[in-house]
N, C-alpha and C positions, 0 to 999 in steps of 0.2 A: 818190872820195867816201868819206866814213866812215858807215859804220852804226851807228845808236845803236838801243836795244831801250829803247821807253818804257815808264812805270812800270804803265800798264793790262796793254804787253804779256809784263811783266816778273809780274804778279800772274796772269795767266792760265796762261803757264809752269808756278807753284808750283800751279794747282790743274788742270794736267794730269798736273804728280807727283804732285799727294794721290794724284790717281782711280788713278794704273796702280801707286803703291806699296801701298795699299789691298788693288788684285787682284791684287798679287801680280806684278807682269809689270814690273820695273823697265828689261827689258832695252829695251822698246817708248819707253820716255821718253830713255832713250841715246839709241839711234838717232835720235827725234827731236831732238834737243839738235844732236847731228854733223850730221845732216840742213841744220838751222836755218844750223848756220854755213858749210856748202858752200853753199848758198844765199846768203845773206851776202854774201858772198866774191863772188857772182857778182854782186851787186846793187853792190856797192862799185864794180867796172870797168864794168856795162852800167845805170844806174838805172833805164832806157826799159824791161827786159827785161820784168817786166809786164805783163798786162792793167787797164785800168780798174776799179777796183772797182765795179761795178753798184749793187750795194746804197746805196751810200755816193756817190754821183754828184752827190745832191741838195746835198750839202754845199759842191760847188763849189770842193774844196779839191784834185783831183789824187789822188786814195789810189787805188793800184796793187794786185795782188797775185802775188803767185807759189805755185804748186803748191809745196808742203815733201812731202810723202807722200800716197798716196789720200784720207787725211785729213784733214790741216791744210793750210791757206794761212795764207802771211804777208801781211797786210795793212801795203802802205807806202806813204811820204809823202814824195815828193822836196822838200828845201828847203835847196838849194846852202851849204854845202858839206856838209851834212848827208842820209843818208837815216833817217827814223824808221821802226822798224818798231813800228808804234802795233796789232795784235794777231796772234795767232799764235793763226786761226780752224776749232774744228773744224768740218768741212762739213755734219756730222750735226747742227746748231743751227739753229735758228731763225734766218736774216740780217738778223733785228730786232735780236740781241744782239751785233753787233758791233763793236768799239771803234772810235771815229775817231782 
């Protein structure tokens, strides 16, 4: 299956760069960036790899996630032949603020 990165989780990306370009620590948004697409890569051969996303269950729609760093999870959305990764959530938020 192919991975796509949608436009919520595509603007949440650019303001995990504001924050670490900001403090200074560019190197911490690398890594996650590499991180993102070793993950990826793995979601493209396994989609199932995932847990159910909890928060997001009410929605009825299937949104998964996987561990990316202590951090972040990718939150995704199997829809053959498609995976969306609809956000890329840091864990220290609120689980109210999470994109579907």
């Amino acid at each position: 299956m192919k991975v796509r990165i949608t436009k919520p989780a595509q603007r949440r990306l650019r303001q995990i760069d504001d924050y670490y370009r900001k403090k200074g620590n560019r190197s911490h948004v690398t890594k996650l960036k590499k991180d993102i697409k070793k993950k990826s890569e793995l979601l493209s051969q396994n989609p199932e790899l995932g847990q159910e996303e909890y928060y997001l269950k009410e929605l009825g729609q299937g949104h998964r996630y996987i561990i990316v760093t202590k951090l972040y999870k990718l939150i995704y959305l199997v829809a053959a032949p498609f995976i969306f990764i609809t956000d890329v959530f840091d864990t220290r938020q609120n689980p109210n603020d999470m994109h579907p």
